[in-house]
KOLZARO-658263 format. One record per residue (C-alpha): x, y, z; residue number from 0; residue in three letters. Coordinates in steps of 0.5 Angstrom, whole numbers, always signed. Example, Ala and Ser with C-alpha at 12.3 -4.5 7.8 and 13.67 -1.06 7.14 Angstrom:
2
+-------+-------+-------+-----+---------+
!     X !     Y !     Z ! num ! residuo !
+-------+-------+-------+-----+---------+
!   +25 !    -9 !   +16 !   0 !     ALA !
!   +27 !    -2 !   +14 !   1 !     SER !
+-------+-------+-------+-----+---------+
This chain:
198
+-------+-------+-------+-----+---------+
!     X !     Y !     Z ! num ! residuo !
+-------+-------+-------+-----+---------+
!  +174 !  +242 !  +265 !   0 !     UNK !
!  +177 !  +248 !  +269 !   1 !     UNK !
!  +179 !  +253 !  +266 !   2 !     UNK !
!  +187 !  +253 !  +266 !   3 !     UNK !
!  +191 !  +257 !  +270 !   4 !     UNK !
!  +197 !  +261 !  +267 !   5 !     UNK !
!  +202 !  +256 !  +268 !   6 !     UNK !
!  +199 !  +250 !  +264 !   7 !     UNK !
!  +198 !  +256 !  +258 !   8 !     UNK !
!  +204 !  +256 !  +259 !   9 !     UNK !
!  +206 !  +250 !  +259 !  10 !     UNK !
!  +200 !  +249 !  +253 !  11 !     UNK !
!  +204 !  +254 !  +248 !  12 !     UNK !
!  +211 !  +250 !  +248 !  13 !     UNK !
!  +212 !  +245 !  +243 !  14 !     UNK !
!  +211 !  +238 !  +245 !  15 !     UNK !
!  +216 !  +233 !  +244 !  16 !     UNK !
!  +216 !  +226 !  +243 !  17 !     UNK !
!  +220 !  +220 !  +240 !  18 !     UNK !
!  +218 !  +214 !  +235 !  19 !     UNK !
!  +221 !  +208 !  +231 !  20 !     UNK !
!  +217 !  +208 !  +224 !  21 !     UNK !
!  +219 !  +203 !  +220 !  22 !     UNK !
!  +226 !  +201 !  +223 !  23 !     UNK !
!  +227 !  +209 !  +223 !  24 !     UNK !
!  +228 !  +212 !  +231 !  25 !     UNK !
!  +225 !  +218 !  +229 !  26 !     UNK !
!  +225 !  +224 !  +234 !  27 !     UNK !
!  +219 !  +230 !  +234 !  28 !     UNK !
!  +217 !  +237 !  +235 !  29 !     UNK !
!  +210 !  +239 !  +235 !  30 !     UNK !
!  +204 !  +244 !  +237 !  31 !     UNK !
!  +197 !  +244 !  +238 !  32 !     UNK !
!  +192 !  +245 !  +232 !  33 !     UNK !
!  +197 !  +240 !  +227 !  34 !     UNK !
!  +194 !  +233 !  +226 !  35 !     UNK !
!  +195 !  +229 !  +232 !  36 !     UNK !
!  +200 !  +232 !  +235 !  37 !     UNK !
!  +202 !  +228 !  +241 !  38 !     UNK !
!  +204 !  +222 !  +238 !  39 !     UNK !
!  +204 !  +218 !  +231 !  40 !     UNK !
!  +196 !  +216 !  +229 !  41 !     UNK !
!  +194 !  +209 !  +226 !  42 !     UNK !
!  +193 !  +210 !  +220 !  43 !     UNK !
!  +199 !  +213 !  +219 !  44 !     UNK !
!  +203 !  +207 !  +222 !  45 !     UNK !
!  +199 !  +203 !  +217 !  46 !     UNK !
!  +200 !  +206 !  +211 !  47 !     UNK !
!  +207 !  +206 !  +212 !  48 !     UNK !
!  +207 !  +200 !  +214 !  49 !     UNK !
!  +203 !  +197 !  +207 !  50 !     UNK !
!  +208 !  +201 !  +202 !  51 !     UNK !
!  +214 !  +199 !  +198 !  52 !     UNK !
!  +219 !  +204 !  +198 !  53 !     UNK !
!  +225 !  +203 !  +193 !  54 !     UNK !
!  +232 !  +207 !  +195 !  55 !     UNK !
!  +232 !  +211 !  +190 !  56 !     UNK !
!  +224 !  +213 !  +189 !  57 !     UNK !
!  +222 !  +220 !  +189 !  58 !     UNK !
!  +217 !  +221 !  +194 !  59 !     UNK !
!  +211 !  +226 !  +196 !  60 !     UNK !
!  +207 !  +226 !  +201 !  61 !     UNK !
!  +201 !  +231 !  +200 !  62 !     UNK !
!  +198 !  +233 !  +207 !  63 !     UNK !
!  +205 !  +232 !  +211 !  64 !     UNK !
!  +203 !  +235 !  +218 !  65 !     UNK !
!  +209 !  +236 !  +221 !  66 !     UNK !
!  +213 !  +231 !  +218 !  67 !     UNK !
!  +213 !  +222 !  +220 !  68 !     UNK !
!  +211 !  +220 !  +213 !  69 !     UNK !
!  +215 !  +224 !  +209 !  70 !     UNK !
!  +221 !  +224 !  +214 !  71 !     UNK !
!  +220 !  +216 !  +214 !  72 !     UNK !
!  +220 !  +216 !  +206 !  73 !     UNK !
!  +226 !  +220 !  +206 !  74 !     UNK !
!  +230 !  +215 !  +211 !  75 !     UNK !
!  +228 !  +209 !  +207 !  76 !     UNK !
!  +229 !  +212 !  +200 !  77 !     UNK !
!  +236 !  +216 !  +202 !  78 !     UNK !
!  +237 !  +216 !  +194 !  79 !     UNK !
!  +232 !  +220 !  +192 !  80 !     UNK !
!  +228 !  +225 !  +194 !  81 !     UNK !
!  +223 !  +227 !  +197 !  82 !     UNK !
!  +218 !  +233 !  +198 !  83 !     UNK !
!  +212 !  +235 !  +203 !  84 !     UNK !
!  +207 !  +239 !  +203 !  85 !     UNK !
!  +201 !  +242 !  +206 !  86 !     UNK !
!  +196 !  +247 !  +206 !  87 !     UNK !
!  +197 !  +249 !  +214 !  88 !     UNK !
!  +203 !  +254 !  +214 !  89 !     UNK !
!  +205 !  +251 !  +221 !  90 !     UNK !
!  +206 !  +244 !  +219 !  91 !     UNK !
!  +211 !  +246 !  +213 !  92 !     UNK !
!  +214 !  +249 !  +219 !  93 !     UNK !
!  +215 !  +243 !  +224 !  94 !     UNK !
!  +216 !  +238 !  +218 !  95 !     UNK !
!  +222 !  +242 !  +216 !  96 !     UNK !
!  +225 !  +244 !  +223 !  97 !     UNK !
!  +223 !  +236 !  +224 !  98 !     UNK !
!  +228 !  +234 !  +219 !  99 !     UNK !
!  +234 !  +238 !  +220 ! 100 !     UNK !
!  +233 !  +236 !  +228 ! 101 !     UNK !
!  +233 !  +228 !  +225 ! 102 !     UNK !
!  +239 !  +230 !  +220 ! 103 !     UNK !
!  +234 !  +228 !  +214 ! 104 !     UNK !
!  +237 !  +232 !  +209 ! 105 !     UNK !
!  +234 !  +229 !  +202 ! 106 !     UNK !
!  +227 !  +231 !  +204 ! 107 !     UNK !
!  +224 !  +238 !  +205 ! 108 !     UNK !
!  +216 !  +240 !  +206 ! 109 !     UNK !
!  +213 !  +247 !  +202 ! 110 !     UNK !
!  +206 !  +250 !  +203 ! 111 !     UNK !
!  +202 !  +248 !  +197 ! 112 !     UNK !
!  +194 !  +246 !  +197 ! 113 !     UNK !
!  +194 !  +239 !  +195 ! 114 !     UNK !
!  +199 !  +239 !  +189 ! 115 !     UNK !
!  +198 !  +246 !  +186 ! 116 !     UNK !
!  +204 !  +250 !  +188 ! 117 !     UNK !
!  +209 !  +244 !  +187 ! 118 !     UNK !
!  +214 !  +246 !  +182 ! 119 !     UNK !
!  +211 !  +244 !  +175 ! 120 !     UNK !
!  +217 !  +239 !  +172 ! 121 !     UNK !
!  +217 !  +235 !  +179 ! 122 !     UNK !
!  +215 !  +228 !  +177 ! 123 !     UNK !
!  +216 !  +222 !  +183 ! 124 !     UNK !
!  +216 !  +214 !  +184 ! 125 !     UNK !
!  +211 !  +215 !  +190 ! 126 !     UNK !
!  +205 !  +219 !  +191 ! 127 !     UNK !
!  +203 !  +218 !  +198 ! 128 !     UNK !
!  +198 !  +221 !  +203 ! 129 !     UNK !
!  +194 !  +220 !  +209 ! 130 !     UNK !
!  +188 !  +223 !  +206 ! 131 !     UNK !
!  +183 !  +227 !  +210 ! 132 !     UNK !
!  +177 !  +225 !  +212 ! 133 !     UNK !
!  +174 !  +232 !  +212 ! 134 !     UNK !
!  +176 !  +233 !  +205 ! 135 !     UNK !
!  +171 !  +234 !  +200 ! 136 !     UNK !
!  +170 !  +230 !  +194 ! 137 !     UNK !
!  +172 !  +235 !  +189 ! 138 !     UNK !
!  +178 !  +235 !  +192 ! 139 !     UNK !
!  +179 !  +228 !  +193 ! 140 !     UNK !
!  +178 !  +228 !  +185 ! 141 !     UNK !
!  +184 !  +234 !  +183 ! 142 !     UNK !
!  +188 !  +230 !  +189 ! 143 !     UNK !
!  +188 !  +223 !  +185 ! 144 !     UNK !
!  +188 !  +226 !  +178 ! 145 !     UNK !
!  +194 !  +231 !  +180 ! 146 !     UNK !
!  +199 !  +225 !  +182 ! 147 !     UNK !
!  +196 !  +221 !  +177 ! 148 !     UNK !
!  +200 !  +228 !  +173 ! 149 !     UNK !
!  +206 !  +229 !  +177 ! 150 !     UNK !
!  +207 !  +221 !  +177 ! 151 !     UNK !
!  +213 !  +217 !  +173 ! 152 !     UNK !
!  +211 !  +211 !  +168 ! 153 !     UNK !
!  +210 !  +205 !  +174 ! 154 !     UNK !
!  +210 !  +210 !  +179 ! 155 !     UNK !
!  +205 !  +208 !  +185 ! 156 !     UNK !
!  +200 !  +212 !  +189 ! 157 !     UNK !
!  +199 !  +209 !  +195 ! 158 !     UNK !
!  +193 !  +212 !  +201 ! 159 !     UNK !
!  +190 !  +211 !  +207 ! 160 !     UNK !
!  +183 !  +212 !  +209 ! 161 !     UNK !
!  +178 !  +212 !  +215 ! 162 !     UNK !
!  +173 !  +205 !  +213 ! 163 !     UNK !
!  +168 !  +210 !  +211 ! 164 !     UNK !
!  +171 !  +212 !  +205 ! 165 !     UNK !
!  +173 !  +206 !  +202 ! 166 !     UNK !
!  +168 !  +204 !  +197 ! 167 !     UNK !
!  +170 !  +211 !  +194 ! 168 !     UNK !
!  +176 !  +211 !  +193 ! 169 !     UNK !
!  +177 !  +204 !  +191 ! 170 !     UNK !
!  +171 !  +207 !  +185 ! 171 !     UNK !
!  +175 !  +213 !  +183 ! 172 !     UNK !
!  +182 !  +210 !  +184 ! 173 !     UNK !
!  +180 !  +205 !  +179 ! 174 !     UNK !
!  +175 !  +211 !  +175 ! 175 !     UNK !
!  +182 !  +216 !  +175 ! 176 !     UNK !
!  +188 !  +210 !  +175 ! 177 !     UNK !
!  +185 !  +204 !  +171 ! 178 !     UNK !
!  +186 !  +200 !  +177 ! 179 !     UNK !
!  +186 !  +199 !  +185 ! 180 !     UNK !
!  +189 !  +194 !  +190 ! 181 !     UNK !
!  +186 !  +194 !  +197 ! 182 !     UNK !
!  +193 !  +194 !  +201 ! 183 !     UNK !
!  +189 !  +192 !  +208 ! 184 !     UNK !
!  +183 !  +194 !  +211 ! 185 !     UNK !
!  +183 !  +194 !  +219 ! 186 !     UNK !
!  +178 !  +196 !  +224 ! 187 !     UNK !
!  +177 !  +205 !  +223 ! 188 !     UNK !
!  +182 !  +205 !  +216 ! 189 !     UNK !
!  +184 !  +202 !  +209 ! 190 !     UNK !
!  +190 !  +203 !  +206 ! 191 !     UNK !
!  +189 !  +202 !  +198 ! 192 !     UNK !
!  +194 !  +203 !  +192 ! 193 !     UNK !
!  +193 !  +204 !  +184 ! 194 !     UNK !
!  +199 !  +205 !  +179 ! 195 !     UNK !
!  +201 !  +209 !  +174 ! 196 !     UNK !
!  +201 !  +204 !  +168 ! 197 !     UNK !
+-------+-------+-------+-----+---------+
């Protein structure tokens, strides 16, 4: 690749736009280079929320926002509840947020937090959802899981998306942390699972 010249850095440092339908939901978005999949929505995202349930009053979270299509989403469908995003990325919290208020989304916010560590200690929630990094190590993918286990009501529902490769992992510690595990759908790269707070 050739080196780029003064106007494509120009043109690099502007935010990219573009506009998707989840989930019935026409949602428009703002991003920039170094957030997670930023020119359009990845498919693991689109089958996780694809596979959920979501009541119209459930308290979501979203743990690994980006810059906001699940938790946006959530926000949408579930319009009585809540519904909060985090990220450990500074950037992403702040395109999450900015993406929210350009869709009128005012019943869900994102804040910095890495995994569940700096939400507020009281918040409970309905649904815990997360499309989970494959690069994240197993000691994190542990205090993910027992951590919305915590911040989860009785009957609550913990829903995730994984590259194929994690699949067996994290069916045997959904089913070591929660007690059970429902495999949602395995497609070609990704498998959305669900365990529930019983």
């Amino acid at each position: 690749m050739a080196a780029p010249d003064k106007d494509t850095l120009a043109r690099w440092r502007q935010d990219i736009r573009f506009q998707d339908t989840l989930l019935g939901q026409p949602l428009t978005f703002h991003t920039t280079w170094g957030i997670f999949s930023p020119e359009a929505i990845d498919d693991g995202t689109r089958l996780l929320l694809e596979h959920m349930e979501i009541p119209a009053d459930a308290d979501c979270l979203d743990i690994g926002c980006g810059y906001g299509p699940i938790g946006m989403t959530l926000a949408r469908l579930a319009p009585q509840g809540r519904t909060l995003m985090v990220d450990k990325d500074f950037m992403a919290v702040e395109y999450a947020n900015r993406n929210c208020a350009a869709n009128g989304i005012g019943n869900a916010r994102a804040m910095l937090s890495n995994g569940l560590q700096h939400i507020p200690a009281d918040a409970r929630f309905d649904l815990i959802v997360s499309n989970l990094p494959a690069k994240a190590s197993k000691e994190q993918h542990y205090l993910f899981l027992y951590d919305s286990l915590a911040r989860l009501k009785p009957g609550g529902r913990f829903y995730v998306v994984t590259i194929n490769g994690l699949r067996e992992f994290m069916a045997r510690t959904l089913k070591e942390v929660f007690g059970n595990y429902d495999k949602l759908k395995q497609g070609k790269v990704y498998t959305v699972a669900m365990a529930e707070k019983t």
